[in-house]
C-alpha positions in Angstrom: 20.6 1.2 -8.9 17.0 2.8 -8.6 15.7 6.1 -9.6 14.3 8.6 -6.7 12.1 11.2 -8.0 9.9 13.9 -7.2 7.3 13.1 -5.0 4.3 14.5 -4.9 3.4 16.7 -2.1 -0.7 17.0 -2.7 -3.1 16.8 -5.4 -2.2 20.6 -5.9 1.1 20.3 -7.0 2.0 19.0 -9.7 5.5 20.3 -10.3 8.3 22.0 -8.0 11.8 24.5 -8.5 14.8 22.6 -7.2 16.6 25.5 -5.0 18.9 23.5 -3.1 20.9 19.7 -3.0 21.8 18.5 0.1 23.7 16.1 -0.7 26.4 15.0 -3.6 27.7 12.1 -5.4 29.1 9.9 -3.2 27.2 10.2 0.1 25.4 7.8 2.1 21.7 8.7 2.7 19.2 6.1 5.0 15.5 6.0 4.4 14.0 9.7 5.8 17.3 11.9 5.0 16.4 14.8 3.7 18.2 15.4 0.6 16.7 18.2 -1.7 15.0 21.8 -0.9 12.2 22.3 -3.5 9.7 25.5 -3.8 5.6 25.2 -4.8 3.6 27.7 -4.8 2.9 26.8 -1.1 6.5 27.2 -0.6 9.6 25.4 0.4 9.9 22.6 1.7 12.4 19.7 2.2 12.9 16.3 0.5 13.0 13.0 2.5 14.5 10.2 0.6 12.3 6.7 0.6 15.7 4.4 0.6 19.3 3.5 2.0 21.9 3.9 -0.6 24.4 6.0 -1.8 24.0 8.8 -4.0 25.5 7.7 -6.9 24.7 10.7 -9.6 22.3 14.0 -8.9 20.0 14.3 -12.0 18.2 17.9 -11.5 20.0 21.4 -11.4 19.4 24.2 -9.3 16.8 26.3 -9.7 15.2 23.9 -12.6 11.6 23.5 -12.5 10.4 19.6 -13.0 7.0 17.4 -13.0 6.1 14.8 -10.5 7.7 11.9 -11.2 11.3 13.0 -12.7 13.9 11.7 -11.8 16.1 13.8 -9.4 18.9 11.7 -8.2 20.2 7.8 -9.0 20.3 5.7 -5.6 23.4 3.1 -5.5 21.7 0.1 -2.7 24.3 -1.5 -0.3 26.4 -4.0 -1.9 25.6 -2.7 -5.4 28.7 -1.7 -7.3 29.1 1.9 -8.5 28.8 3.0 -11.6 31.7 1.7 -14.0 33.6 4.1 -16.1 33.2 3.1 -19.9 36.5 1.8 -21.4 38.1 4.3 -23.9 38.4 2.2 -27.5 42.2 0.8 -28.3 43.3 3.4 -30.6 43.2 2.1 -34.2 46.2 2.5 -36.2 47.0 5.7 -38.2 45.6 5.5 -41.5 47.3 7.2 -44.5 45.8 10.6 -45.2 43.6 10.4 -48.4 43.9 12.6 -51.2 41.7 15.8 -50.7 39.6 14.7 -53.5 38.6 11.2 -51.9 37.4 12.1 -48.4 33.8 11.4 -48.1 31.4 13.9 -47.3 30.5 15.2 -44.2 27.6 12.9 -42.8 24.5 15.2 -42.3 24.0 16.3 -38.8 21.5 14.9 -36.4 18.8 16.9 -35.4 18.7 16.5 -31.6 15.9 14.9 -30.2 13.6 17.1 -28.8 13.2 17.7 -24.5 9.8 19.6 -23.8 6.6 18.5 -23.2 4.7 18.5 -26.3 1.1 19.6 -26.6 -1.3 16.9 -25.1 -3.9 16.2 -27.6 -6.3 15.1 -24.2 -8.2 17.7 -22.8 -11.4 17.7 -20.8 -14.2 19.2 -22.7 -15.1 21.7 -19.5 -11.5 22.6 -19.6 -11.0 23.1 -23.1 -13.8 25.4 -22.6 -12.3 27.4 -19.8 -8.8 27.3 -21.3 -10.5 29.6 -24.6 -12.5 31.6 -22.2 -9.5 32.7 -20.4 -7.1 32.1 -23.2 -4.9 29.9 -22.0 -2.4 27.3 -24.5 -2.8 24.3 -23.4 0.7 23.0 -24.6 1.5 24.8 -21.4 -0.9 23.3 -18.9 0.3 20.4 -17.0 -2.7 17.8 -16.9 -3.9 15.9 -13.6 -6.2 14.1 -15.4 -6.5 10.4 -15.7 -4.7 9.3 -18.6 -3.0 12.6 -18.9 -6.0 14.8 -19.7 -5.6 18.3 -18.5 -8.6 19.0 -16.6 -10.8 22.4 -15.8 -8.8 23.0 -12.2 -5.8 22.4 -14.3 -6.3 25.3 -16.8 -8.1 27.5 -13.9 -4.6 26.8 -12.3 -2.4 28.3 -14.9 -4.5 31.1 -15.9 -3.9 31.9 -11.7 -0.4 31.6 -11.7 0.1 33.5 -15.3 -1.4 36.6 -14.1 1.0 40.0 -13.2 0.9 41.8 -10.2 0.4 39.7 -8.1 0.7 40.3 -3.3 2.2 38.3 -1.4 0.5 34.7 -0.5 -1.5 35.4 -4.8 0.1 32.5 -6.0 -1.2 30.0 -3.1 -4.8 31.6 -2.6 -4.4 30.5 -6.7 -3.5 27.1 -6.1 -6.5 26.8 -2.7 -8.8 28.1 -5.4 -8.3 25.7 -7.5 -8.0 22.8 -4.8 -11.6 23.9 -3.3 -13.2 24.3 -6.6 -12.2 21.1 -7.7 -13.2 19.7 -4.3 -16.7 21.3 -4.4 -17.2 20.6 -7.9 -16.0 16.8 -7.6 -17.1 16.0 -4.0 -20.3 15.4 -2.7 -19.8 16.8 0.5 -22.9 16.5 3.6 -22.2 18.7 6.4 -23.3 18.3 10.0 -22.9 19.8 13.4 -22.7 19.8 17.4 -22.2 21.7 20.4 -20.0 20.1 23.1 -19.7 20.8 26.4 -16.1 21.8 26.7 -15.9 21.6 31.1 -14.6 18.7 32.0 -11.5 19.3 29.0 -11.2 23.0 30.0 -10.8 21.8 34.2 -8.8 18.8 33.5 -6.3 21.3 31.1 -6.4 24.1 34.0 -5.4 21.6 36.5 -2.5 20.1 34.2 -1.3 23.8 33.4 -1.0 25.1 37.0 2.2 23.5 38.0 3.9 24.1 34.6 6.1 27.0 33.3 4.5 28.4 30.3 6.3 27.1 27.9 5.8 23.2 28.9 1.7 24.0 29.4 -0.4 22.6 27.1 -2.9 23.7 25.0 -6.5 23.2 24.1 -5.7 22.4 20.6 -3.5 19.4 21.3 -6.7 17.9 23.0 -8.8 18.6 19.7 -6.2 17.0 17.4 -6.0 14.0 19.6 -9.7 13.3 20.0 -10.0 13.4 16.3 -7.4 11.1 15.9 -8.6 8.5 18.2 -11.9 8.7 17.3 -11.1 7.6 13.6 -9.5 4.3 14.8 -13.5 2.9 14.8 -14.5 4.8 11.9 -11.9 4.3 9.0 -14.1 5.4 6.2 -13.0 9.2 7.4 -9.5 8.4 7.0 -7.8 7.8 3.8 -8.1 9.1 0.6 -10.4 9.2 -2.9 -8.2 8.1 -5.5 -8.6 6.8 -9.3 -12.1 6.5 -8.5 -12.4 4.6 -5.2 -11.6 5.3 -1.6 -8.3 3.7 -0.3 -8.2 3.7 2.8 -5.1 4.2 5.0 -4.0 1.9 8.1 -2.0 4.8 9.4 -3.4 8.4 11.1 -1.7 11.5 10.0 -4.2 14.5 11.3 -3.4 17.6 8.9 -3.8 20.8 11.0 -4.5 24.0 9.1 -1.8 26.6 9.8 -2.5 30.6 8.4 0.7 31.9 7.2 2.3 35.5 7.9 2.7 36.0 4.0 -0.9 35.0 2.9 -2.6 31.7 2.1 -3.3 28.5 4.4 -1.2 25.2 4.6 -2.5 22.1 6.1 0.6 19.7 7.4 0.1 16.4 9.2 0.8 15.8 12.5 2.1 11.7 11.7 0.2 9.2 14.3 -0.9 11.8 16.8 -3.2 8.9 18.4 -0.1 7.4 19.5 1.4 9.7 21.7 0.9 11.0 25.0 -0.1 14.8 25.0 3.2 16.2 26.0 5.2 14.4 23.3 2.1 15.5 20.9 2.7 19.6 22.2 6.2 19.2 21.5 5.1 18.2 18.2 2.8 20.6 17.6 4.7 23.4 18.6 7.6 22.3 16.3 5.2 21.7 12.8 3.5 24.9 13.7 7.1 26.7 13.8 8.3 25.1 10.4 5.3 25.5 8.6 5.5 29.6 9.2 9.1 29.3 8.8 9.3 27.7 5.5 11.4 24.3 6.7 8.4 21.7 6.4 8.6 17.9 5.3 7.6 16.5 2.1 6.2 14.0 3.4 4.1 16.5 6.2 2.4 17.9 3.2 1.1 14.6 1.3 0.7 11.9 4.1 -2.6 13.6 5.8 -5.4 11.4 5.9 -7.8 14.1 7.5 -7.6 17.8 8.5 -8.5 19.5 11.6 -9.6 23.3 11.0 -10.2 25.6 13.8 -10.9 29.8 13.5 -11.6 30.0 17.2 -8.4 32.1 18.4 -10.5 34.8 15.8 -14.0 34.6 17.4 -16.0 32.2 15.1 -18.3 30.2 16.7 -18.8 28.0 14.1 -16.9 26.8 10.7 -18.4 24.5 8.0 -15.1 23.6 6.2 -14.5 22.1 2.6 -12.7 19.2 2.2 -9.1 18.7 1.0 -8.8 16.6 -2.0 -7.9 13.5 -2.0 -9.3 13.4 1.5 -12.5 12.6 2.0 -13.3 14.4 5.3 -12.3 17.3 7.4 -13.3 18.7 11.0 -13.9 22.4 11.9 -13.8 23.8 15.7 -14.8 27.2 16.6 -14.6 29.4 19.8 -14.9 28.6 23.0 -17.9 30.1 24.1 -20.1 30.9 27.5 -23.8 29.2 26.6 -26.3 27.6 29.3 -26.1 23.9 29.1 -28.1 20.8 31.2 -26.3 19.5 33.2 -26.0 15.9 33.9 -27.9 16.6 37.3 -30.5 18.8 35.5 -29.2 22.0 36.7 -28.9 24.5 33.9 -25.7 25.7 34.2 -23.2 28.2 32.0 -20.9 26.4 30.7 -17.9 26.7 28.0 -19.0 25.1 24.8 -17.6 24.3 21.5 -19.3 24.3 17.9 -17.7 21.2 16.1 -18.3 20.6 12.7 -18.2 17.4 10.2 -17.5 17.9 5.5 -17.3 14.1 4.6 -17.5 12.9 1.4 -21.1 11.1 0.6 -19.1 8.1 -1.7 -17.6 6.5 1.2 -19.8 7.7 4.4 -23.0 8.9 4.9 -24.9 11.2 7.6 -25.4 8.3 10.3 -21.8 7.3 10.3 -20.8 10.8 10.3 -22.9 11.8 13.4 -21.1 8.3 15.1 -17.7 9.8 14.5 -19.0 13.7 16.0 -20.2 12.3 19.0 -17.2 9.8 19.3 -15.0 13.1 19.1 -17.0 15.0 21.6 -17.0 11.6 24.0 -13.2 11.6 24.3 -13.9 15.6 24.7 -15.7 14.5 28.4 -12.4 11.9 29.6 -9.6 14.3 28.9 -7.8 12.1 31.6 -8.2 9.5 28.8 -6.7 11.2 25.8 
């Protein structure tokens, strides 16, 4: 038998509602089923399972909130046995009644053995701070910290989601505070910036598009997403994550693409291995993530597995974004608009030409400024061969 629990689905979250099984005792689930619906305050999304088994008992209730880590459902593996039914006792024989007088006294109950959290005695000393400026217990903060010490973004998290009143898309701009100041408080972030010459990707897309009905064309986006992606295969220090101190990082490329939702608040899903597939298969792809994530029906694993996030604010006229970095990521990309500037050509002509601002947040423990400028004009490289993406 093994235990699945509640993953975690970003260094934001820290607990989730169960609002829906999707499965029962008794069914067979392979690795990647999705079995559970759970809500965050980035909304709902679905429950993969990590192994092949059969559900042998669900351990969570709807509409119960729980902490990463519980326990939501016991997994029987192939060739286990289930679950044996305890024996009843042989029933002793009937004893003769005892005289009223003789029967012993009720044995004292047993006071039950208590299920909430108690009050962490670990706290921070910024956060203890911040948790009586803004008068927040912390027996009801859920700590982050190492060792279980509730943190400042921890406390600055439930003082966000404690307030009344609050629009639509409140609670996540609460929870993106929080993420950002903890990422500009905790990471030392460098910045840095270039302008590439967009021709050769814009002609090359044109060209593609002409022949194909709009809903098979592709888009410019696609061609960003994959550039990042396969420029990060020689620089792996901008792919992984920042973890218990050190950077681990990860042999597999998930690009995170930020996604604005119609009900407030921003979302950043992975697109898994992007570098791998051909740019049809990789518009399919996008066009489906981009669909769930506005409809509410993403992966848990497309919110947690990102190794790096591509941001762009083009399609709303910036021509430039300097973007903060999603913890425990350690770097992020920023496109703007596509944008009519004179450029030298390779001939020496000046010419007008479309242009793009691309921008680099990495995180000064594990890279520095000259890598970083390597990995910007890797990106804006692949930008010239779109016949190579």
């Amino acid at each position: 038998m093994s235990e699945f629990r509640m993953p975690s689905l970003g260094a934001d979250m820290d607990k989730a509602t169960l609002v829906q099984w999707l499965v029962k005792p008794g069914d067979t689930v392979a690795r990647g089923d999705l079995v559970a619906a759970v809500e965050t305050d980035k909304g709902v999304f679905d429950i993969e399972i990590f192994e092949s088994g059969t559900i042998e008992a669900l351990k969570v209730g709807l509409d119960e909130t729980v902490l990463v880590g519980t326990v939501l459902a016991i997994v029987r593996g192939a060739g286990e046995p289930a679950a044996a039914a305890v024996p009843e006792a042989p029933a002793a024989p009937a004893a003769s009644p005892l005289p009223a007088a003789t029967l012993p006294p009720p044995a004292p109950a047993i006071a039950p053995v208590p299920t909430t959290l108690q009050p962490r005695a670990k706290v921070t000393p910024a956060g203890r701070k911040r948790a009586l400026e803004l008068g927040v217990s912390l027996d009801k903060v859920s700590a982050t910290g190492a060792d279980g010490a509730v943190t400042l973004a921890d406390v600055e998290r439930a003082a966000a989601q404690a307030r009344p009143g609050r629009t639509p898309g409140a609670d996540m701009r609460s929870v993106i505070a929080a993420s950002m100041s903890r990422s500009k408080r905790e990471i030392p972030h460098y910045y840095l910036g270039t302008t590439v010459d967009m021709k050769p990707a814009i002609d090359w897309l044109a060209a593609r598009n002409r022949e194909r009905p709009i809903t098979e064309r592709l888009l410019l986006g696609v061609l960003l997403v994959k550039a990042v992606a396969l420029a990060l295969r020689d620089m792996p220090e901008f792919n992984g994550w920042w973890t218990e101190g050190a950077f681990r990082p990860s042999d597999r490329i998930h690009v995170g693409v930020a996604v604005s939702l119609r009900r407030g608040g921003l979302i950043a899903p992975a697109l898994h291995d992007p570098g791998g597939m051909d740019l049809d298969t990789l518009m399919r792809a996008f066009n489906d993530l981009m669909a769930r994530a506005r409809g509410g029906h993403l992966r848990a694993s497309e919110i947690a597995d990102a190794t790096i996030t591509v941001t762009s604010l083009g399609e709303r006229g910036v021509e430039s974004i300097y973007p903060i970095i999603h913890p425990p990521q350690v770097a992020i990309v920023g496109f703007g608009s596509t944008v009519t500037r004179p450029w030298v050509a390779p001939e020496g002509a000046i010419e007008a030409r479309p242009c793009v601002h691309a921008s680099l947040a990495a995180d000064h423990r594990v890279s520095d400024g000259h890598r970083g400028a390597l990995f910007l004009a890797a990106i804006a490289g692949l930008l010239q061969q779109p016949e190579h993406l």
